[in-house]
N, C-alpha and C positions, 0 to 999 in steps of 0.2 A: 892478736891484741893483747897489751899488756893485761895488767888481773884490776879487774875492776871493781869499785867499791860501790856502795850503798847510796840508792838516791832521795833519801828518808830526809831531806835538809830540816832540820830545826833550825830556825835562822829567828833571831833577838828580835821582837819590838814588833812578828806579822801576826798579824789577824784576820780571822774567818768567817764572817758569820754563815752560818748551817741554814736557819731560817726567813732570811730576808727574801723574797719574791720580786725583786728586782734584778738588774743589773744597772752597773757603770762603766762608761770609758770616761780618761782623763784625758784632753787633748792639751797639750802646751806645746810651740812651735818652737820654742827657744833654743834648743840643742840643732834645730835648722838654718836659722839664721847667726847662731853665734852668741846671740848675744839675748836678755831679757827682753821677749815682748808681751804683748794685750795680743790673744786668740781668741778669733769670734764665729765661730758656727752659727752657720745661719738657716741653713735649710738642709734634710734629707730626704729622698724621694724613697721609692717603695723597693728597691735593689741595696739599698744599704748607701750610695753614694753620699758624701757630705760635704759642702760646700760653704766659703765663710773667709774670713779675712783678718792676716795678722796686721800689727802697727810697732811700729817701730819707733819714729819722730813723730807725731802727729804732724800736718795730715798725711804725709807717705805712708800708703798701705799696700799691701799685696792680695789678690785672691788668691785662693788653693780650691782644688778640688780632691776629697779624700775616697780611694775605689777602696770598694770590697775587700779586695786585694791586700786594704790599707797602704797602697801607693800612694805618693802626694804630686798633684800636677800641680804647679804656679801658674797664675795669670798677671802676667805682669806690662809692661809698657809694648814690650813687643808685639802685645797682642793686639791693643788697646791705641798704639802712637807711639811717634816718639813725643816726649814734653807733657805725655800725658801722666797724672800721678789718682794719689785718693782709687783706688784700685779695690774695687770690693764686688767676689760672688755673692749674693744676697740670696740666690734660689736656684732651684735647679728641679726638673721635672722627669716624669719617667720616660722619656728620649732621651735623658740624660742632658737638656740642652741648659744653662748656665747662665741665668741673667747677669749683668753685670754693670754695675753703676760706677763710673767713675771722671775726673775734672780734668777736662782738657787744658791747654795752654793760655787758655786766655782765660779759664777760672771758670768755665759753665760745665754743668754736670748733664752728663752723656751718658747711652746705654750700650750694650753691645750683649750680642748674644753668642756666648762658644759651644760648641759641640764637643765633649768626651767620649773615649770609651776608657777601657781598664789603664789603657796606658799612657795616651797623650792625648792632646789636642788635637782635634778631626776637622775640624771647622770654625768660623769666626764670621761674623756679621754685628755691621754699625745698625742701631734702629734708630730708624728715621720717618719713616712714613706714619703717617699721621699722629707725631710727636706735635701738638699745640702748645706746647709750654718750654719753657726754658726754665732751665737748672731742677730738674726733675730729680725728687729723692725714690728708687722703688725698692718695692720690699719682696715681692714675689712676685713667680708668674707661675698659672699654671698647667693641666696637660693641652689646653684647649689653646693655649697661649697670650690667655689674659693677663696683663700686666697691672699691679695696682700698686699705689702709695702715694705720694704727695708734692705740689710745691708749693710754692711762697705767690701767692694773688692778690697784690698791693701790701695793706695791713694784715692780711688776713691767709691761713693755710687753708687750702683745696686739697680733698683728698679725690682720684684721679683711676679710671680703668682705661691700658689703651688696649686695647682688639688686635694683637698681632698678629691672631689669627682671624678668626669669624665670627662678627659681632653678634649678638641677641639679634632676634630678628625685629627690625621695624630701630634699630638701634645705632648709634656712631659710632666707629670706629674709636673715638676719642669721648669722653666723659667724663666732667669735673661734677661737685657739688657739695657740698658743705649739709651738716646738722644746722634745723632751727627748730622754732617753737614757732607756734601760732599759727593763726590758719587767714590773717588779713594782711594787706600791704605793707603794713608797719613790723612783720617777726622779724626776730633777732637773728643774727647767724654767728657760726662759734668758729675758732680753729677746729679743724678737723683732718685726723690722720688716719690711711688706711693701713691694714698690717695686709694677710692672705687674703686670696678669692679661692672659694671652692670651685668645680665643675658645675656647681647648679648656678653659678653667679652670684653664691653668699659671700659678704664681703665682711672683717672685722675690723674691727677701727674703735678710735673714740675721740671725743670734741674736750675742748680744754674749757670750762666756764670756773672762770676764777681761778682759785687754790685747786680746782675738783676735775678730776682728768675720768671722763663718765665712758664705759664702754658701750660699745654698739656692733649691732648686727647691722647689714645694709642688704637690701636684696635688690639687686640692680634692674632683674628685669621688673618687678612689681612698682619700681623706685619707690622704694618702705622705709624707712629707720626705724630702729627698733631699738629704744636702750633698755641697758641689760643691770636691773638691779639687784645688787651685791656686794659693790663696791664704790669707793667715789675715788678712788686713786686706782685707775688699773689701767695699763696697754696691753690690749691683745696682737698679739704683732703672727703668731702662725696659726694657722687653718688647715685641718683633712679634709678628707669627703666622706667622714664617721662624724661629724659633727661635733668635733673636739677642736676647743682652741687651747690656746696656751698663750703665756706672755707675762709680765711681770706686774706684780701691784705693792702699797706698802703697809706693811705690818703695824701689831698696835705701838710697836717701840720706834716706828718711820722708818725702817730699812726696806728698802727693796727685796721682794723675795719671788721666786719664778711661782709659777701656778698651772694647771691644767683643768679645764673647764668643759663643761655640756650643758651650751645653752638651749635654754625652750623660749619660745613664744606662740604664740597664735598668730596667724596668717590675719592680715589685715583690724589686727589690735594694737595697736604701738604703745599699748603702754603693759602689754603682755610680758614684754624680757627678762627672764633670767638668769643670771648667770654661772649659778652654782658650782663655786668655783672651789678646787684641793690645791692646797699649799702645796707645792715641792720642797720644802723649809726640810721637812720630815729626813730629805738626803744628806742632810748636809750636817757635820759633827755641830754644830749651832746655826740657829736663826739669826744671829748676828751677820752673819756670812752675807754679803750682797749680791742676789743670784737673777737674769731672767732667763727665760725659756724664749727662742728664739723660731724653731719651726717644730713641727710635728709631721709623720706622714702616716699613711690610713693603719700600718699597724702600730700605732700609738707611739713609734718609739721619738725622742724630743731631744733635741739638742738646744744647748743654749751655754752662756758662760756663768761665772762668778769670780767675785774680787778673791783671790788669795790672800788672804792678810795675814797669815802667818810668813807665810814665804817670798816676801817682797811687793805684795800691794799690784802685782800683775791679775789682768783677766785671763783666765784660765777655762778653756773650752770643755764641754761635758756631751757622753750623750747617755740620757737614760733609757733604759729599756723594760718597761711593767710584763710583772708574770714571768720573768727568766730568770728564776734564782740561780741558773748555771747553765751552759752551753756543756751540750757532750754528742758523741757520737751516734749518730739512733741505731738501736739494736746490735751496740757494740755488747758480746757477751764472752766473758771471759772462761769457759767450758767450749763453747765451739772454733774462737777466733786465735787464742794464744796455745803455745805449745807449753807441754808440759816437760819438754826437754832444756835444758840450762844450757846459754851459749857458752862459760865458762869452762875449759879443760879441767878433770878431774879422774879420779880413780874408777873402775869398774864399777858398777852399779851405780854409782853416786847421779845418776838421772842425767849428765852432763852428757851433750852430744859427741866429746871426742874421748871414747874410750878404744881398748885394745880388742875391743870384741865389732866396730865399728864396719870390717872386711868381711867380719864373719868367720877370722881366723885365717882368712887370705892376706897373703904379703906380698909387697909390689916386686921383692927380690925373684918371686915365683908366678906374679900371674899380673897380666892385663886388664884390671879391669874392665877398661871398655871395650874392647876385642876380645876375651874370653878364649883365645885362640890354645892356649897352653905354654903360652913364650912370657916370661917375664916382662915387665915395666921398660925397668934398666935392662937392656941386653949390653952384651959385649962393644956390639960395632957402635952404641949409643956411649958409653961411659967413656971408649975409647977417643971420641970426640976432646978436641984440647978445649971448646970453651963450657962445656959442659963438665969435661973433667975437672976443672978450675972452681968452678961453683962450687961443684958436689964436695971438692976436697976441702974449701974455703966454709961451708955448713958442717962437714962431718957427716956428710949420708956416705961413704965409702962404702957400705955395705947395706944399701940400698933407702929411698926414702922410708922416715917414720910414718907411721898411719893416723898418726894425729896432727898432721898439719891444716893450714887453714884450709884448703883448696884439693879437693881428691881428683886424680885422673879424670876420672869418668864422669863426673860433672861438669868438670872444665871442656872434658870432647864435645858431651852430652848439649852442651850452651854455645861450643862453639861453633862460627858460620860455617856451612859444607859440613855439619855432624854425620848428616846419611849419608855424602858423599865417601867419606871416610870409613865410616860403619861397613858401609856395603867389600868396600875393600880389604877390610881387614878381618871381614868372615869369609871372602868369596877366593876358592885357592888360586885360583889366577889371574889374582889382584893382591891379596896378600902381600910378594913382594916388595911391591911397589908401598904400599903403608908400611912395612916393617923396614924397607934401610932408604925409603925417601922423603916418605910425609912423617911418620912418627918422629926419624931426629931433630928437624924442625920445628914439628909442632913442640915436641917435647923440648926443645930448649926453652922457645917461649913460654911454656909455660913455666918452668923453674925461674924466668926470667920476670915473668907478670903475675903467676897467680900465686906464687909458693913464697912471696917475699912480703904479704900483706896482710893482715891478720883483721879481719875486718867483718866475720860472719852475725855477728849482730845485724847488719844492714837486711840480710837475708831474714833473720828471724822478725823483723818490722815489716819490711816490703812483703811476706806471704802472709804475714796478721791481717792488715791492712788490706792486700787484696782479696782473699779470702772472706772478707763484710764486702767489698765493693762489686766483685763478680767471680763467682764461685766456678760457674761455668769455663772460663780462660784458667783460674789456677786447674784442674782437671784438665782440660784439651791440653796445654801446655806442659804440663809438669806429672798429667798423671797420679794426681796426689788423691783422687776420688772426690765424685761433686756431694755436696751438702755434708761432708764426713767434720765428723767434730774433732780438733785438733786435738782433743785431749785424750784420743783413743792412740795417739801414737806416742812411742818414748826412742830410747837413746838405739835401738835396734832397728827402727823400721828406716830400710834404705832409702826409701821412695822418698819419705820429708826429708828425711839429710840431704838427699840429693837437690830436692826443690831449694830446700834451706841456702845451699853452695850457688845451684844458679841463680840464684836471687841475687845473692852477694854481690856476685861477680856480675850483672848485669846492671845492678847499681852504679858501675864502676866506666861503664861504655861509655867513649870517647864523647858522642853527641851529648852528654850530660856533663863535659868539662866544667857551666858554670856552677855546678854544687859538688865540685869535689870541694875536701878539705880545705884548701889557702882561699875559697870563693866564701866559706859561708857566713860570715858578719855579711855575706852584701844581705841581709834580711834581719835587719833588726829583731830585738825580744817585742817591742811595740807592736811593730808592723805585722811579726809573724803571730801573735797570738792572735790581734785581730784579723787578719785573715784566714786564722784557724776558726774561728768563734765562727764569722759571716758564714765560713765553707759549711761550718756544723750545721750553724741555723735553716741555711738553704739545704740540706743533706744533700749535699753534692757528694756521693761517693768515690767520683774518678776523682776529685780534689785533693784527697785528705792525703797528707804527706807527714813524713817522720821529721824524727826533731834528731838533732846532733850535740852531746855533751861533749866540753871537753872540760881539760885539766893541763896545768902547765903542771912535768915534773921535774924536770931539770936541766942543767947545762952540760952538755956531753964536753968533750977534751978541748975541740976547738969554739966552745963556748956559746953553741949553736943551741936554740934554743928547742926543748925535744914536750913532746906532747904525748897526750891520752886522749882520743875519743872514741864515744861510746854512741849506737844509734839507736832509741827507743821509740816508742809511737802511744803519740800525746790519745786519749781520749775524753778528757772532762777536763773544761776549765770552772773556777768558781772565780767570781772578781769581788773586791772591796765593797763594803756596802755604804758609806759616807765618802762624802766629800769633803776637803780636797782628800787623797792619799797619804797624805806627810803629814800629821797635824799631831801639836803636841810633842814634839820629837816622837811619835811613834808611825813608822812606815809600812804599810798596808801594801800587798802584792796581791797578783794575780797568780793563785794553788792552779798548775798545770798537773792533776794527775795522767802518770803514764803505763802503759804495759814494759817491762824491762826485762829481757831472757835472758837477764843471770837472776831475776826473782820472779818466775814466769806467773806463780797462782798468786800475786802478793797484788792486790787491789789498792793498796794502800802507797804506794810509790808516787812523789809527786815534788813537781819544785816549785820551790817562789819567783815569779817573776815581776823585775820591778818595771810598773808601766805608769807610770805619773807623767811621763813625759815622753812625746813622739821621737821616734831615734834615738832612744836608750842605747848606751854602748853593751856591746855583747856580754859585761861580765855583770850582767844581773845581779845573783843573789849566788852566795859561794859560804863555804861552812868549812872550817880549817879540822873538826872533827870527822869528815869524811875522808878528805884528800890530803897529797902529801903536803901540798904548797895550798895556803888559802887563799890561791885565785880560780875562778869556776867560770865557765862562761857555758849560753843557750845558743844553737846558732838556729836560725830555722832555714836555709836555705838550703831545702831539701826535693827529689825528686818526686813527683806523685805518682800516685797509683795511674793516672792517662800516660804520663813520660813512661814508665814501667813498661806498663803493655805495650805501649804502642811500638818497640824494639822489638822482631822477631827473632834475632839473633846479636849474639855481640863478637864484633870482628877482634880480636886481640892482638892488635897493629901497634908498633911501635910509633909513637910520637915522634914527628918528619917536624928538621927545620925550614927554612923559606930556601926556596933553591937560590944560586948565587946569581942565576940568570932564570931569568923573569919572560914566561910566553903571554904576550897579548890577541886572544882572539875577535874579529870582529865579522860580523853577518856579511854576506857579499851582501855587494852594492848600498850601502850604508852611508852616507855621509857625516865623519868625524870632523873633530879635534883635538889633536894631542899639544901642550904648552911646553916645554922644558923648563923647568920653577926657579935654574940657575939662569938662564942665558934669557929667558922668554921666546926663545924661536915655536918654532910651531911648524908638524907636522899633519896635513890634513886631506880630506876624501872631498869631492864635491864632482859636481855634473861635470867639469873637464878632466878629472881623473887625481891621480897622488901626488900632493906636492909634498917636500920635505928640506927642512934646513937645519934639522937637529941631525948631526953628525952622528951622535951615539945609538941612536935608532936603527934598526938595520929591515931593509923588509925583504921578507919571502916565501917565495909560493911555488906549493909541489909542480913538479914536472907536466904531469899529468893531471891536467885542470879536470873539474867538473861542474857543475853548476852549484851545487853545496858544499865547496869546497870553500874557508873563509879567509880573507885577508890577514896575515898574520908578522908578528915581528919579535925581534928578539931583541932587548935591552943590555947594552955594552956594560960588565957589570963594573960599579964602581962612579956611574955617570946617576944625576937625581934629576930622573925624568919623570913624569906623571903627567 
């Protein structure tokens, strides 16, 4: 790895607050679809999921569903119809399952229910049964699969629970009803809207009388109303089962501002209700700002939007989170879990892992490290070799490798697949041969081929930090490095870490992990990967927590190619913005990603800016022209975890095969196919009379010697486009 610089970014115009006992996310969709829209979160359930809907044209909308992960699912017509539009997740429960309100073709407003997990769409369902109303608006559903919110009933709105699961007992399926007064034939009735239903059947809402939009509790199975005095302008639109609402009211200047609330009443007092209700105004860089709170789930955290009005007059989606001044790792401690050795090349003593004392004063000109046998590294009948000669002479080892390269023998054997197969032969004297002039020149090219060309031991000094908190047990059985032993009892002498340190590297590196090599890692945005660092933290999921990847552009080599720097460190505390929006003022607020770095192993204070204002941020976040050569920087997160890690028992170090030029198709005896030709449309196929075929370029055949698991098989004429 080139020499690497300091991750200390001072970067113009970020801010921190230390104190604040909150947190934020800022959700804006617009770097998703292209172009400027209104994001609207609408609900999260109790796993982090978040669920909600951008706008484009009014009324074209889309649902999204936002995983833990921080992946974005879309719910759009294909799921919903074709011709269908107005497209919006409104809820989403701890099933994970997705209400979904949206306008069919002829203009009436329809529900549908999808099913998530981390990645896609699992399932989808039209509701229908015992839907009594037409052009239904809802707002949520919840675990029990009550559905509530509202339609239009002549002059007048109905607010509405349907039972899509199991009604209250003695109860309908379906139930309408409106706020009134009075207790004779003559009361009034009001528009009335529902927002949440909790698991008890508490319902919030409120009735419109005049200018004065009055909140209320509803208790379905008591059929209670309860209004809740506090307010005469308030929509409670989300419900937990903690007995907190949330939802928007207006201020003394008439702006909308979100709130979170803990109503009381007395059971069968209806004039009990109150609402006692906290501004969220307090998040936001001014009360000006037009904000509401859209859902809440039981650990208080709320999502909801507000108008950006410095930054184009767009909604702009939020979620808050009370009591989390900062996400960080638990019982991440930097005395047991970091080394006190430096990944940096440097002089003797200087603490850096690649010094001349690194062998112990053994040189690979005179000894094996991993066989120990008494026979040098390089022997004769190895160097003699013309493709290895060519290397060696093209590097300058002609007089044997250096000992400070990235990758040492003996860790490379030590990680490689068959290690004890190998081992065993190259201590045992009548097998020795056979490892000294038939496996060792093989294996030893590959390795000047794959491990001596890439300078990448950092990856090593994160991946054993990292797993070392996660399961102390596997670094020990595996690597031998001693369980419960604190990293900071070892330095630049002790073989054992060096050696883990190397396997590590080099394990980061195995084929099955192609998509987080280096040309993969923008696939994980700065957005996306912090919160999924944050969520992984929050849940302390230890097999999750994964490194992060710097880089650095530094220049254009001869044929103009553009050449690089990165660096792999392991995030452990995020702190995020404490106001809303991000950008305000011309001053731009980030999310401080402190990390562990082993070129500054005891330095607690290392940490970068990340900018997350908006979903799909491009990879070059936050960059500081006083660090680096070139003042462009970029975060990648699309990195291995500590479960991918483990979960390799060895790493094959196979050269990367192109697609052969002829193509074997196997299929199950007795199978009924079809094969198409995508030029010609012929078709070759299997059925109850047996093989027909009229694609010429197809060929079939089958060994001599049949057996009953033997399977039908063919070979494609190369250069013909069959499929």
């Amino acid at each position: 790895m080139k020499k690497l610089f300091s991750l200390y970014l001072a970067i113009l115009f970020a801010s921190v607050s230390l104190n604040a006992q909150h947190s934020l996310e800022q959700i804006d969709l617009s770097p998703l679809v292209g172009t400027a829209v209104n994001t609207f979160p609408m609900g999260i359930n109790n796993a982090g999921f978040v669920c909600g809907y951008y706008a484009t044209a009014l009324p074209d909308t889309t649902g999204f569903v936002i995983t833990p992960q921080g992946k974005i699912i879309e719910i759009t017509w294909l799921v919903t119809g074709a011709g269908t539009y107005g497209i919006k997740a409104v809820s989403i429960n701890d099933s994970n399952m997705v209400l979904v309100n949206y306008t069919d073709a002829s203009g009436e407003s329809k529900l549908y229910k999808v099913k998530v997990d981390e990645v896609s769409i699992v399932n989808s369902w039209p509701i229908v049964n015992n839907l009594n109303q037409s052009y239904v608006k809802a707002f949520h559903m919840n675990n029990k699969g009550d559905i509530t919110g509202w339609y239009q009933g002549g002059v007048n709105r109905w607010m509405f629970t349907l039972h899509d699961g199991t009604p209250p007992a003695g109860l309908p399926a379906w139930n309408a009803w409106r706020y009134h007064i009075g207790v004779n034939p003559n009361y009034t009735y009001y528009n009335t809207m529902a927002g949440a239903m909790d698991t008890n059947r508490i319902a919030t809402g409120f009735y419109i009388d005049g200018l004065n939009n009055i909140p209320v509790l509803y208790d379905e199975v008591g059929a209670e109303f309860y209004k809740l005095s506090g307010s005469n302008w308030c929509h409670p639109w989300g419900k937990n089962n903690s007995n907190k609402i949330v939802g928007e009211y207006k201020n003394v200047n008439g702006i909308l501002n979100a709130f979170v609330a803990s109503p009381t009443y007395t059971p069968g007092n209806l004039n009990s209700g109150q609402l006692n209700m906290t501004s969220l105004a307090s998040i936001f860089h001014s009360s000006y700002y037009q904000s509401v709170a859209r859902g809440i789930n039981d650990k208080d955290e709320i999502v909801g939007s507000f108008v950006d009005t410095v930054n184009g007059n767009n909604y702009v989606g939020f979620i808050y989170r009370p009591n989390t001044p900062e996400y960080k790792i638990y019982n991440f401690d930097f005395n047991k879990h970091v080394w006190p050795m430096k990944n940096s090349r440097g002089n003797p003593g200087s603490g850096n892992v690649w010094t001349t004392n690194y062998y112990g004063g053994a040189n690979y000109g005179t000894t094996d490290p991993f066989a120990n046998n008494g026979y040098p590294l390089v022997e004769p009948h190895i160097l003699a070799d013309p493709e290895i000669n060519t290397f060696m002479t093209a590097k300058g080892y002609n007089n044997g490798l250096p000992d400070s390269v990235s990758v040492d023998w003996k860790s490379w054997m030590e990680e490689i697949e068959g290690s004890s197969y190998y081992l065993t032969m190259a201590q045992t004297p009548v097998l020795m041969p056979a490892y000294r002039y038939l496996h060792k020149r093989n294996l030893f090219l590959k390795y000047i081929e794959r491990a001596k060309t890439f300078g990448g031991i950092c990856y090593g000094f994160a991946g054993a930090s990292s797993i070392h908190l996660a399961d102390d047990n596997y670094l020990d059985n595996t690597y031998d490095i001693g369980a419960s032993k604190d990293f900071s009892t070892y330095n630049n002498q002790s073989k054992d870490a060096i050696s883990t340190i190397v396997r590590l590297f080099k394990k980061a590196r195995h084929p099955s992990f192609a998509q987080y090599f280096v040309d993969q890692k923008d696939n994980i945005k700065p957005w996306e990967g912090s919160y999924r660092a944050k969520r992984t933290w929050m849940d302390k999921d230890s097999l999750n927590y994964r490194q992060l990847l710097i880089g650095w552009f530094r220049n254009y080599d001869q044929n103009n190619n553009l050449q690089m720097s990165y660096h792999a460190v392991f995030p452990y505390k995020i702190k995020t913005p404490q106001k809303l929006p991000f950008f305000h003022n011309n001053v731009q607020n980030y999310d401080t990603m402190y990390v562990y770095d082993s070129n500054f192993p005891t330095d607690q204070n290392e940490y970068f800016l990340l900018k997350t204002d908006k979903v799909l941020n491009h990879v070059d976040s936050a960059w500081s022209p006083n660090h680096y050569p070139i003042p462009l920087f970029f975060v990648a997160f699309n990195e291995v975890s500590n479960s991918d890690l483990m979960s390799v028992t060895s790493t094959p170090f196979k050269k990367s095969r192109a697609l052969d030029s002829i193509a074997t198709m196997r299929i199950g005896p007795n199978a009924n196919f079809l094969i198409t030709d995508a030029a010609t449309q012929n078709t070759a196929y299997m059925d109850a009379t047996g093989y027909h075929s009229s694609i010429n370029s197809l060929m079939r055949y089958e060994e001599k010697q049949r057996i009953p698991a033997v399977s039908v098989s063919f070979l494609e004429i190369p250069s013909q486009n069959c499929r």
